[in-house]
C-alpha positions in Angstrom: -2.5 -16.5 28.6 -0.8 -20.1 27.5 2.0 -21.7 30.1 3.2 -24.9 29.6 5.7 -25.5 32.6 7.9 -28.4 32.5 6.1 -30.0 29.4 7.2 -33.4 28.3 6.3 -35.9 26.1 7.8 -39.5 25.8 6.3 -41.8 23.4 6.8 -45.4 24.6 9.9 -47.3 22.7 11.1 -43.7 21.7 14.5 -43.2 23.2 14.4 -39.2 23.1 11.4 -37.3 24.5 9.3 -35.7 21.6 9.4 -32.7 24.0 11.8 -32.4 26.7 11.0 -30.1 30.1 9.8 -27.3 28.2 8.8 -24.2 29.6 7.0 -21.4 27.9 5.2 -18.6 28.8 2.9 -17.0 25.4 1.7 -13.2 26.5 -2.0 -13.2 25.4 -2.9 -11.2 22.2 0.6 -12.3 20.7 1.2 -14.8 17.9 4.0 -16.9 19.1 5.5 -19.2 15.6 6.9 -22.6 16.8 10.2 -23.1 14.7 12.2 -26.0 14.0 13.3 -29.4 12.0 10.7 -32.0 11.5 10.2 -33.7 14.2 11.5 -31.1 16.8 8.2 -31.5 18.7 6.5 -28.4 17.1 3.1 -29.9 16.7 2.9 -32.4 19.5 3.2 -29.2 21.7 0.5 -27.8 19.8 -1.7 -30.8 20.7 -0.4 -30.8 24.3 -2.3 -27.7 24.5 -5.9 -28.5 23.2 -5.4 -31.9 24.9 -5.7 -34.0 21.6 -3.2 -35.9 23.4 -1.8 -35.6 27.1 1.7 -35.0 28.2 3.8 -37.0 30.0 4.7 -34.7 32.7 4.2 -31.4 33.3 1.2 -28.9 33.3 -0.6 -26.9 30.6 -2.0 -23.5 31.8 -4.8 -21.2 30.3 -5.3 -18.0 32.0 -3.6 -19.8 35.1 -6.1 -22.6 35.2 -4.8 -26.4 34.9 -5.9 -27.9 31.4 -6.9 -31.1 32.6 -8.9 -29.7 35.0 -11.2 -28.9 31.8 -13.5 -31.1 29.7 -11.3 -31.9 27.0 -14.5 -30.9 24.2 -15.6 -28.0 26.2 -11.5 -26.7 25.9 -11.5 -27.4 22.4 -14.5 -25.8 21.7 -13.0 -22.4 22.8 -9.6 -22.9 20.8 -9.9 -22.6 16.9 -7.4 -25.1 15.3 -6.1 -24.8 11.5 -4.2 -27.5 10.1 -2.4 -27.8 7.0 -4.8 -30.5 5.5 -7.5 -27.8 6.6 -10.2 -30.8 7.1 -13.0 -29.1 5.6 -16.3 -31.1 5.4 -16.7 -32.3 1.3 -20.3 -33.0 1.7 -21.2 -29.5 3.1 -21.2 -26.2 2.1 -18.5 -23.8 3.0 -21.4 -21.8 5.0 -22.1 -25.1 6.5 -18.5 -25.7 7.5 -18.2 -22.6 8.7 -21.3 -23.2 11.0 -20.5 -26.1 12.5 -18.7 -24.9 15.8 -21.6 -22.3 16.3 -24.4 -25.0 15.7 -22.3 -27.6 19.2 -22.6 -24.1 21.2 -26.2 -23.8 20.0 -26.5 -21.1 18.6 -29.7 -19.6 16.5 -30.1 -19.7 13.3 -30.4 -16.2 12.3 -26.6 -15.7 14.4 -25.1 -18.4 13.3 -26.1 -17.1 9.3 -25.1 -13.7 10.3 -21.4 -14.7 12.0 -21.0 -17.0 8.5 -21.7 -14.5 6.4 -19.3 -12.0 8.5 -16.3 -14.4 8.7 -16.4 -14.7 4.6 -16.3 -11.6 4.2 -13.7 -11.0 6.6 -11.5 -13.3 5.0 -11.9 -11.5 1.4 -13.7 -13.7 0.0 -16.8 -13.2 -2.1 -20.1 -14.0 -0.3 -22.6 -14.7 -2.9 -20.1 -16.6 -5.0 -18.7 -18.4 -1.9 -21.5 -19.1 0.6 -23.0 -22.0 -1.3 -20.3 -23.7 -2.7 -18.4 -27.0 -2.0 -14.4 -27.6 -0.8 -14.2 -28.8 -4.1 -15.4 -26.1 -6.2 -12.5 -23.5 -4.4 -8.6 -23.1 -4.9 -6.3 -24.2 -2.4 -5.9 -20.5 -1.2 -9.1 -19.9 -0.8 -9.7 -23.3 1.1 -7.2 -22.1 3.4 -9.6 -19.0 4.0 -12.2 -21.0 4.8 -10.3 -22.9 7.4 -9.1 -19.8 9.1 -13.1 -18.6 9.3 -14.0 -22.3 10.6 -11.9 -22.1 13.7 -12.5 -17.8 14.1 -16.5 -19.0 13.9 -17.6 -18.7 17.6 -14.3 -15.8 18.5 -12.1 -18.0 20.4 -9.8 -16.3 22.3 -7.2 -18.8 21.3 -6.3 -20.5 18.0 -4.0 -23.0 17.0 -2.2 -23.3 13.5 0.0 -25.8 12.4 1.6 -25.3 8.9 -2.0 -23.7 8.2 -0.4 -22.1 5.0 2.6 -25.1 4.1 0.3 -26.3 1.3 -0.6 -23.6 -0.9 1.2 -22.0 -3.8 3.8 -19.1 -3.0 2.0 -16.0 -4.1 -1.3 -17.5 -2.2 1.0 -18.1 1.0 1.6 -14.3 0.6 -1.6 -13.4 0.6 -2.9 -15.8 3.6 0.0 -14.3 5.6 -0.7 -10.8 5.3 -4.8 -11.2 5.5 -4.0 -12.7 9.4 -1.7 -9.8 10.2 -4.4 -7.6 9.2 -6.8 -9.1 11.1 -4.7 -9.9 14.3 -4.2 -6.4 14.2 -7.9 -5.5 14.8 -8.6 -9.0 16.6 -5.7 -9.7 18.7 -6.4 -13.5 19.8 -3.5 -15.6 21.1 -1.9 -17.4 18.1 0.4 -19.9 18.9 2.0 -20.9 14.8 3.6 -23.8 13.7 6.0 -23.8 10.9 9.3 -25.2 9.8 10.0 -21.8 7.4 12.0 -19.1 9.1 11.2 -16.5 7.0 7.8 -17.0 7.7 8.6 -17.3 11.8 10.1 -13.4 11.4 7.4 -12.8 8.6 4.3 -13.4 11.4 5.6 -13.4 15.4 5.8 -11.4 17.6 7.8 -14.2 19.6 9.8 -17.3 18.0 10.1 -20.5 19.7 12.9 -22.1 18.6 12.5 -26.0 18.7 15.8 -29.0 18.2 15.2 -32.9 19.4 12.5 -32.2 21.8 14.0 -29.1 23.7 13.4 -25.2 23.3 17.0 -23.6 21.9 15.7 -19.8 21.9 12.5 -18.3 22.6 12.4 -14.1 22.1 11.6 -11.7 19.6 12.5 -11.8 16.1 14.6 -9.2 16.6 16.5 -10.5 19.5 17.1 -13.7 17.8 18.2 -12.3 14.6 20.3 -9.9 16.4 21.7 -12.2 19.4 21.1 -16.1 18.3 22.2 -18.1 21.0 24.5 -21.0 19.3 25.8 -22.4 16.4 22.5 -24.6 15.7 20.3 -21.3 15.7 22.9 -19.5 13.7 22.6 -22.3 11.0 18.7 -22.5 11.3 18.2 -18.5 10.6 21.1 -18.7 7.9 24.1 -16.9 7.4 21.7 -13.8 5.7 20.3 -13.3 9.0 21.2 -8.8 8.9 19.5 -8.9 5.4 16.4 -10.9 7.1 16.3 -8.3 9.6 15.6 -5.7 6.9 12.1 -7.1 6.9 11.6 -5.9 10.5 12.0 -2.2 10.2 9.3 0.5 8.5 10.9 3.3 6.5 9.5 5.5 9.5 11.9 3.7 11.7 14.9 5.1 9.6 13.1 8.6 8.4 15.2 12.0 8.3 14.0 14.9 8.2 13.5 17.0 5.0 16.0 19.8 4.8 14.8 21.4 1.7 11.9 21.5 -0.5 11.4 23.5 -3.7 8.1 24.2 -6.2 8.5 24.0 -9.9 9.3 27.3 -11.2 12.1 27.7 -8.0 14.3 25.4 -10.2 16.6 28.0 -10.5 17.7 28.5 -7.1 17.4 25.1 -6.0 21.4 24.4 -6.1 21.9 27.8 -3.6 18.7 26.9 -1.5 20.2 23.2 -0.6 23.3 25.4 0.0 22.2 26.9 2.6 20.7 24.4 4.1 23.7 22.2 4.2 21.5 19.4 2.7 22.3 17.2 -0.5 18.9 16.9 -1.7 15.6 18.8 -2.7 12.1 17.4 -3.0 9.7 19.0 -5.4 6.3 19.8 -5.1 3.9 20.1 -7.8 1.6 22.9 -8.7 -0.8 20.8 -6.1 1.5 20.4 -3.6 2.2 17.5 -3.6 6.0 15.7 -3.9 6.7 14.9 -7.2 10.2 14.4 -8.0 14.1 15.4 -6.1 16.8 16.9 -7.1 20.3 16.4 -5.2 23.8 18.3 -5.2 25.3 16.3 -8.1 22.2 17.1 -10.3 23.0 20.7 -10.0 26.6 20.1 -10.8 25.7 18.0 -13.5 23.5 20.4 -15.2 23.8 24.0 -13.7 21.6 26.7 -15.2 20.2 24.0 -17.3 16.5 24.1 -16.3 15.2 21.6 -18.3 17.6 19.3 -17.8 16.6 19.5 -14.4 13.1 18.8 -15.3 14.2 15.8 -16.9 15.7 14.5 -13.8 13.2 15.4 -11.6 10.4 13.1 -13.7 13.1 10.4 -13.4 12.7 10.2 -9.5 8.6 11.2 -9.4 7.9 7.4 -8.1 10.9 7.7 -5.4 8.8 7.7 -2.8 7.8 5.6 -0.1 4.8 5.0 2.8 5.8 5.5 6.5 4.9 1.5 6.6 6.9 0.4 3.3 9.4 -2.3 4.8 13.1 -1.8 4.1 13.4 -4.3 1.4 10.6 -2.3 -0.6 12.4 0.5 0.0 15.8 -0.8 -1.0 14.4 -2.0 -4.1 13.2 1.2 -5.1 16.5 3.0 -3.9 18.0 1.0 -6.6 15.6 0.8 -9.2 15.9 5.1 -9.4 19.6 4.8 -8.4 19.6 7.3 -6.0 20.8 7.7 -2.6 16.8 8.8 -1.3 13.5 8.6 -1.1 10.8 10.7 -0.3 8.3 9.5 2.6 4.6 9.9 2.6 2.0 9.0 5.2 -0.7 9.3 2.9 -0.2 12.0 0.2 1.8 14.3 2.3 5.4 14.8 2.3 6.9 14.1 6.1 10.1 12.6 5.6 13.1 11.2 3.7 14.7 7.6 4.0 18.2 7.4 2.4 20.6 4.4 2.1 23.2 6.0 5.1 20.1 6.0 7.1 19.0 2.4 7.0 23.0 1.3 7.4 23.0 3.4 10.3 19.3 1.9 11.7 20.4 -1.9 10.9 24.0 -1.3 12.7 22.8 0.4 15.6 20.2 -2.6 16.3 22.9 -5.5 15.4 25.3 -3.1 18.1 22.3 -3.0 20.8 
């Protein structure tokens, strides 16, 4: 979709290029994050690309066709662009800054008014209680929001963000992050991302771009650079925690065993001969419904043999220990030690289909730093 071959950018009486021979390929339907320092080139490249300024040498590609074979309006028309700052309009509405792409292209009325009120929605935000209000009047967060619906308005195919959610309040940040995962995930433009934050490179690419002085370092998956990185500078960049930051990669399905033995209420009593046989070291319960509700493993038997109700006891202690096939591996470490156990139950949905434990993540997490 996006190639920029042999990109560079020199600013005259600079001594370094702000971009240096880059080459980069970004598959289409991907978000690809730009990562580096300040003033590693990130957002000049983003620029490069919607031709807000012109490179030096080198050519930027679209869907194999020469940028500056393009009207540089027309080509910016079809690119959504967040910034940090977001730019909103003060003087219009947020329906009216919304609009305002729609309204070049010419749209009608009764579109434009529908797309508006589709994007606002889409972006969870209140319609009535949003449509008619000013930049002013809304949080930073929800500003944000609004920015992301501007440059969504007339479905471009391709948007560029740079630092689009730097200036808003951690828990907000959160927030913005997951709603464009969700919606990538039913829209699938080409993103290409600026930020300086790691965590938030892993958090939303698919591919990382690693930027220093002008010249791309690393460019694969998160996984690959987490795993693999290529020097001492990307080393330094990811941070010495870089196994722990690939926790947030993996799903509990990823890791999920099977379930060896399960057990209903009143089988309490044979539970400790039932794992037994199975050669497992843990039961799951299910309630009178069917549905998991607790476990029970080998040193719970030998802690309380025939001692039913002590059982019980342990069994409510662990009736939260359970997990979504899509709970990441930090959510499910935390619980792991919040319940000090050794497992959890996995759902998908309300039903019982597997078990996560803590051997199993080791064992996922070393077999992919081994790969």
């Amino acid at each position: 979709m996006i190639e920029l071959d042999q990109i560079t950018k020199q600013y005259p009486g600079q001594a370094m290029p702000a971009v240096d021979k880059l080459f980069l390929s970004i598959p289409k339907g991907e978000i690809c994050v730009l990562v580096g320092p300040s003033g590693c080139g990130k957002s000049t490249i983003l620029r490069m690309i919607n031709r807000m300024i012109e490179p030096t040498s080198g050519i930027v590609k679209i869907n194999g066709d020469d940028v500056t074979r393009t009207d540089p309006d027309q080509l910016r028309m079809g690119i959504g662009y967040v910034i940090q700052q977001i730019g909103l309009l003060p003087h219009r509405t947020i329906a009216e800054n919304i609009a305002v792409v729609p309204r070049l292209y010419k749209w009608p009325k009764g579109k434009i008014n529908k797309r508006v009120d589709e994007l606002i929605v889409m972006m969870g935000l209140d319609l009535e209680k949003t449509r008619g209000k000013y930049p002013a009047q809304l949080s930073g967060g929800q500003m944000q929001r609004v920015g992301v619906a501007r440059a969504m308005a007339v479905d471009p195919p391709i948007m560029l963000m740079d630092e689009p959610f730097g200036a808003v309040d951690p828990i907000a940040r959160t927030h913005l992050q997951d709603e464009l995962l969700r919606l990538q995930k039913e829209i699938k433009k080409t993103i290409v991302f600026v930020t300086h934050d790691i965590n938030e490179a892993i958090k939303m690419g698919d591919r990382i771009a690693i930027f220093d002085a002008g010249k791309l370092v690393q460019f694969g998956t998160p996984e690959e650079i987490l795993t693999n990185p290529i020097n001492e500078f990307v080393e330094d960049f990811i941070g010495r925690d870089r196994v722990v930051k690939k926790l947030n990669l993996y799903l509990a399905e990823d890791a999920m065993q099977p379930i060896g033995c399960v057990v209903k209420g009143n089988e309490l009593h044979t539970v400790a001969q039932k794992m037994k046989d199975a050669h497992v070291r843990v039961a799951f319960l299910l309630n009178e419904e069917g549905k998991a509700c607790g476990q029970i493993t080998v040193s719970d038997t030998e802690e309380f043999g025939r001692d039913i109700e002590g059982l019980r006891k342990r069994v409510l202690r662990t009736e939260k220990a359970f997990v979504q096939t899509t709970t990441p591996f930090p959510d499910a470490l935390s619980l792991l030690l919040e319940y000090d156990t050794d497992y959890l139950g996995i759902l998908k949905g309300e039903e019982l289909c597997g078990m996560l434990s803590f051997k199993g993540i080791r064992k996922h997490v070393y077999r992919k730093e081994g790969e």
